[in-house]
MARSEGU-933084 format. One record per residue (C-alpha): residue number from 1; residue in three letters; y, z, x negated. Coordinates in steps of 0.5 Angstrom, whole numbers. Each point is the difference from the previous one (the first is absolute). Layout:
REM MARSEGU-933084
[r NUM; 'ALA'; [Y; Z; X]]
...
//
This chain:
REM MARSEGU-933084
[r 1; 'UNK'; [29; 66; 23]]
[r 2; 'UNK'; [4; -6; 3]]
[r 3; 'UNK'; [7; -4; -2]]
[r 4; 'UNK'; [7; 2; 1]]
[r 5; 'UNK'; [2; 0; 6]]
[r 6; 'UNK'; [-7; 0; 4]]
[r 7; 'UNK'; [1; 7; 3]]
[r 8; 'UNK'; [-4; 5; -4]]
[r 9; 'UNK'; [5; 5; 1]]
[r 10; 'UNK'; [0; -1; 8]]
[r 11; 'UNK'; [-7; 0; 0]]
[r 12; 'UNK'; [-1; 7; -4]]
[r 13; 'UNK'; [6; 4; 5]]
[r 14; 'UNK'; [-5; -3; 5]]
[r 15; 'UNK'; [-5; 4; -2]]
[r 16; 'UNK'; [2; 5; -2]]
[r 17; 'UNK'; [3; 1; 7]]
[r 18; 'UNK'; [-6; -3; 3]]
[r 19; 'UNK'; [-6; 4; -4]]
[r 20; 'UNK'; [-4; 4; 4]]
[r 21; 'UNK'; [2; 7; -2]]
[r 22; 'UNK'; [-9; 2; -2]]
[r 23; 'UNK'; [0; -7; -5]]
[r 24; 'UNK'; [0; 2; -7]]
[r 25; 'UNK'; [5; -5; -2]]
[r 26; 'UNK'; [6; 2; -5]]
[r 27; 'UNK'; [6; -5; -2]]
[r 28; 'UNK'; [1; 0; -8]]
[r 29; 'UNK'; [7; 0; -2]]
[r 30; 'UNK'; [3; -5; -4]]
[r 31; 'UNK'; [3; 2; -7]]
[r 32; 'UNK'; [6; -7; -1]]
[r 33; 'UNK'; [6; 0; -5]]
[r 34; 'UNK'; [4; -2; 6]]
[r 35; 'UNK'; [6; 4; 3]]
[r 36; 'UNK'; [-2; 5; 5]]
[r 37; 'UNK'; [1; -3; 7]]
[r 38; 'UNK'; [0; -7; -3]]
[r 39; 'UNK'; [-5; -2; 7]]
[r 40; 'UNK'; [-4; 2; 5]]
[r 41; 'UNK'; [-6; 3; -4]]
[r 42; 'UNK'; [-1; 7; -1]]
[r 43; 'UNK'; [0; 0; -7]]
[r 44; 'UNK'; [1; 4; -6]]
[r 45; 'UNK'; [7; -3; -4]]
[r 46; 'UNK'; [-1; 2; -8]]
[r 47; 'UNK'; [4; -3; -5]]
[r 48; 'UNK'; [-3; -4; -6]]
[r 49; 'UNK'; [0; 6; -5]]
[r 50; 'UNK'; [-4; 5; 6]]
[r 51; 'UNK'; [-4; -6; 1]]
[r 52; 'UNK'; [-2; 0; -8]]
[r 53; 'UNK'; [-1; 7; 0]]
[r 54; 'UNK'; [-5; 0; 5]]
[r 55; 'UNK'; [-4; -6; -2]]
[r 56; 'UNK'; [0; 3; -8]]
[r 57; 'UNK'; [-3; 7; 4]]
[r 58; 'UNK'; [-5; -4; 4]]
[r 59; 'UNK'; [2; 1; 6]]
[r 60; 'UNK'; [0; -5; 4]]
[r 61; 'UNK'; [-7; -3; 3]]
[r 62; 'UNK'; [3; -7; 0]]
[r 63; 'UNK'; [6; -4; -3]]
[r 64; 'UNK'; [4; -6; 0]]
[r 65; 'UNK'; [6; -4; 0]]
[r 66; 'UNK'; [2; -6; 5]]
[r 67; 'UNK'; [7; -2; 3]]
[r 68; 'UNK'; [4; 4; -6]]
[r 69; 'UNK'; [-3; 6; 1]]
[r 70; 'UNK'; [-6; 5; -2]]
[r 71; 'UNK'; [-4; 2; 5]]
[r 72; 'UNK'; [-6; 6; -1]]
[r 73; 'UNK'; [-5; 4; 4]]
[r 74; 'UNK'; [-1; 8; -2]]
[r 75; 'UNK'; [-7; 2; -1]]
[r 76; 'UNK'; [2; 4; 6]]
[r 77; 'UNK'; [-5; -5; 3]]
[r 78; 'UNK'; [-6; 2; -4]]
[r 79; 'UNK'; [1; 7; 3]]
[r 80; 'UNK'; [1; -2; 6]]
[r 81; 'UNK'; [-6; -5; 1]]
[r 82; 'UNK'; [-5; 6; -4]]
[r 83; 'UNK'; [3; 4; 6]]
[r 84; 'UNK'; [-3; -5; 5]]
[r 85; 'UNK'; [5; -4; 2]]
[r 86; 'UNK'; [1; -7; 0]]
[r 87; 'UNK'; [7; -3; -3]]
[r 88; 'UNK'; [4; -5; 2]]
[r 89; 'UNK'; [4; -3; -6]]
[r 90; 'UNK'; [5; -6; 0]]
[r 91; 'UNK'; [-2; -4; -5]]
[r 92; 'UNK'; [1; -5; -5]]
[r 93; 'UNK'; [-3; -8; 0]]
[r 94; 'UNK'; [1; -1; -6]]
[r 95; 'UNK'; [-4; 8; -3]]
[r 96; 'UNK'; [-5; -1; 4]]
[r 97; 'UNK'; [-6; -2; -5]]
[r 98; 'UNK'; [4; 6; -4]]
[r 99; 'UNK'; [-2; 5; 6]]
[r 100; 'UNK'; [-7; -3; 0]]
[r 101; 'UNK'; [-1; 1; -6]]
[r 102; 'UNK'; [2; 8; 1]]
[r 103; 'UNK'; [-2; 1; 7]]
[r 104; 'UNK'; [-6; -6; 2]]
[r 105; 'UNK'; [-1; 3; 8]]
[r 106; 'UNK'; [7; -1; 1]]
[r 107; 'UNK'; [1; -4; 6]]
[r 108; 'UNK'; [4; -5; 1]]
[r 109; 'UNK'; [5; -2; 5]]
[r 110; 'UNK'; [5; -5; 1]]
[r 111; 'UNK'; [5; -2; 4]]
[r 112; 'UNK'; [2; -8; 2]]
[r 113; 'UNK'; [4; -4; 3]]
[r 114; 'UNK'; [3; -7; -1]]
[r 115; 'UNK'; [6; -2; -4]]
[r 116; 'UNK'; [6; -1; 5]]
[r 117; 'UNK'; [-2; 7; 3]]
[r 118; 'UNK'; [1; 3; -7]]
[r 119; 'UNK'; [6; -3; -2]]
[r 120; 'UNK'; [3; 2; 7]]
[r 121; 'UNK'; [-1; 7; 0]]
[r 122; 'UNK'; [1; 0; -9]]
[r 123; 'UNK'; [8; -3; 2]]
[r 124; 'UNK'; [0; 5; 7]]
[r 125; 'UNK'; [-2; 7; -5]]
[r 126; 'UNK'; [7; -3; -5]]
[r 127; 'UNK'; [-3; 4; -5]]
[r 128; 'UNK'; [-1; -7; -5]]
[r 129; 'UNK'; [4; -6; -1]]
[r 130; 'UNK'; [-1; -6; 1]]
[r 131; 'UNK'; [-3; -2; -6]]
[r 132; 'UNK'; [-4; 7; 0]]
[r 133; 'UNK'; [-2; -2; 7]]
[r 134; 'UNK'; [-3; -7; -3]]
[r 135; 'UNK'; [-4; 3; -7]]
[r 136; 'UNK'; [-4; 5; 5]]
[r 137; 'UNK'; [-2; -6; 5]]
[r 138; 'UNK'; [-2; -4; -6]]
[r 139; 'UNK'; [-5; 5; -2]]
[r 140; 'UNK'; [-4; -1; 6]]
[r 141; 'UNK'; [-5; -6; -3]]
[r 142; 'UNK'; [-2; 4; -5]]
[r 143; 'UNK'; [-4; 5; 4]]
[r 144; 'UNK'; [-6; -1; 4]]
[r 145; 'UNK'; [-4; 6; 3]]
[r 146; 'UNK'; [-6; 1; -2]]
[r 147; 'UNK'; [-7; -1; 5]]
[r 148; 'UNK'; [0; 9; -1]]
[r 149; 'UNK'; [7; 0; 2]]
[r 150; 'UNK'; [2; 2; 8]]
[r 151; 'UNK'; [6; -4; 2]]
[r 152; 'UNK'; [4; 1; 5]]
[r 153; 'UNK'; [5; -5; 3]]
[r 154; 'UNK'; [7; 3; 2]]
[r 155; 'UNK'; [4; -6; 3]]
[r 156; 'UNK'; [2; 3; 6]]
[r 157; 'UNK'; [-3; 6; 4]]
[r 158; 'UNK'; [1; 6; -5]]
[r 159; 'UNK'; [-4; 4; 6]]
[r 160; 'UNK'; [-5; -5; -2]]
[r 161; 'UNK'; [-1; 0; -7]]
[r 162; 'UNK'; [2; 7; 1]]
[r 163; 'UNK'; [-6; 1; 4]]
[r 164; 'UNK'; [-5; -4; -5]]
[r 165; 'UNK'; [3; 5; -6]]
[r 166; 'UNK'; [-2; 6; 4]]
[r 167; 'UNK'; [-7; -2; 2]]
[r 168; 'UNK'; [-2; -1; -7]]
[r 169; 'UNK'; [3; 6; -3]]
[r 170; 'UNK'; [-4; 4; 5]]
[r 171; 'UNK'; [-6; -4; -1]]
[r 172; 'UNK'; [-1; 1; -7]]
[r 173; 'UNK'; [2; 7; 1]]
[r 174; 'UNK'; [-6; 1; 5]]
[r 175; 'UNK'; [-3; -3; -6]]
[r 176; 'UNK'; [2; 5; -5]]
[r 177; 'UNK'; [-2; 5; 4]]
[r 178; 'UNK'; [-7; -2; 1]]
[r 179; 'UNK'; [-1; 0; -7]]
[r 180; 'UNK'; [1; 6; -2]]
[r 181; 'UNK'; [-3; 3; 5]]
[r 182; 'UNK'; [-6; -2; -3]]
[r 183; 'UNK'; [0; 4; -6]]
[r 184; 'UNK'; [1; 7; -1]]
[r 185; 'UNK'; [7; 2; 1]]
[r 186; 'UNK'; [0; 3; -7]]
[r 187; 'UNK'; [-3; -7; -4]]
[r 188; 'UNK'; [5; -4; 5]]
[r 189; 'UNK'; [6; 4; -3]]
[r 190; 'UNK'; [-3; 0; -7]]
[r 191; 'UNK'; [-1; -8; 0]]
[r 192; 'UNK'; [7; 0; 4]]
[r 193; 'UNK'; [3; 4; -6]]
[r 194; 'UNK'; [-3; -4; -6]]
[r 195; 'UNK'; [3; -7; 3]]
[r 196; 'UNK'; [6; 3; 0]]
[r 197; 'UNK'; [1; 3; -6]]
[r 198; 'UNK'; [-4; -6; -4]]
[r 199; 'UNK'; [6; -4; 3]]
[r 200; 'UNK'; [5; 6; -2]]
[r 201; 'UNK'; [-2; -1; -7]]
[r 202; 'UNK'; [-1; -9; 0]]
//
């Protein structure tokens, strides 16, 4: 999570780029109702009509809306986290209690850096209008990490906070390793897959 204009896309190609080849980690792609090819995030660009189909069907894990657009996550995710790997998604402040309430072992991360950074690197991506760029920065009082959320400072050195990014993915996938390996394969994928359908049917 993180403020517009923080740089969670750039953080997300770095690892992408940077994760070690053996590291259980997948990047969940975004289902927006904006324009395909309207920034720099590889997402999946549906149109408000698609988006109601899926969201009526139950398709998405997570849902929401921000900036005049609606945002969702598949339950792909379900899959892949039944199947061992940790999933990297780039989430919502403001859905966050409701993601909590679906999936309470969600970790949490955000990315910070002060206001004058923020508003030079929103001006800088031209996508917002002044007034756009205004309302985004006057959301930034309203949220406050909390004690359980890891928080990352990308104020300058993208190799750095790049860096501090991969290091906890790679540790809470060693961590997920060695949980299952203390169960039976066969009741690790069982208590894998009823969490994921408990989620599919919540």
């Amino acid at each position: 999570m993180g403020p517009s204009g923080v740089g969670k896309d750039s953080l997300i190609a770095y690892c992408r780029a940077h994760l070690k080849q053996d590291c259980p980690v997948a990047f969940a792609h975004r289902y927006i109702t904006r324009p395909a090819q309207a920034g720099h995030e590889n997402y999946i660009s549906l149109s408000d009509a698609e988006f109601d189909l899926r969201r009526h069907h139950g398709i998405f894990l997570f849902d929401w809306a921000a900036h005049g657009y609606r945002y969702g996550a598949g339950l792909e995710v379900g899959t892949w986290l039944e199947k061992g790997l940790s999933v990297l998604l780039n989430g919502s402040r403001a859905y966050l209690p409701c993601a909590l309430e679906r999936m309470p072992d969600l970790v949490q991360v955000y990315i910070s850096a002060p206001q004058d950074v923020l508003r030079g690197r929103l001006m800088g991506r031209s996508r917002e209008t002044d007034g756009d760029v205004a309302l985004r920065l006057a959301r930034l009082p309203d949220y406050i990490p909390s004690p359980e959320c890891f928080v990352i400072d990308n104020s300058w050195s993208l190799d750095e906070a790049g860096q501090q990014l991969l290091g906890l993915l790679e540790g809470l996938s060693r961590s997920h390793k060695e949980q299952a390996k203390g169960q039976p394969v066969e009741k690790y994928a069982d208590d894998q897959h009823a969490k994921a359908d408990h989620l599919s049917r919540s």
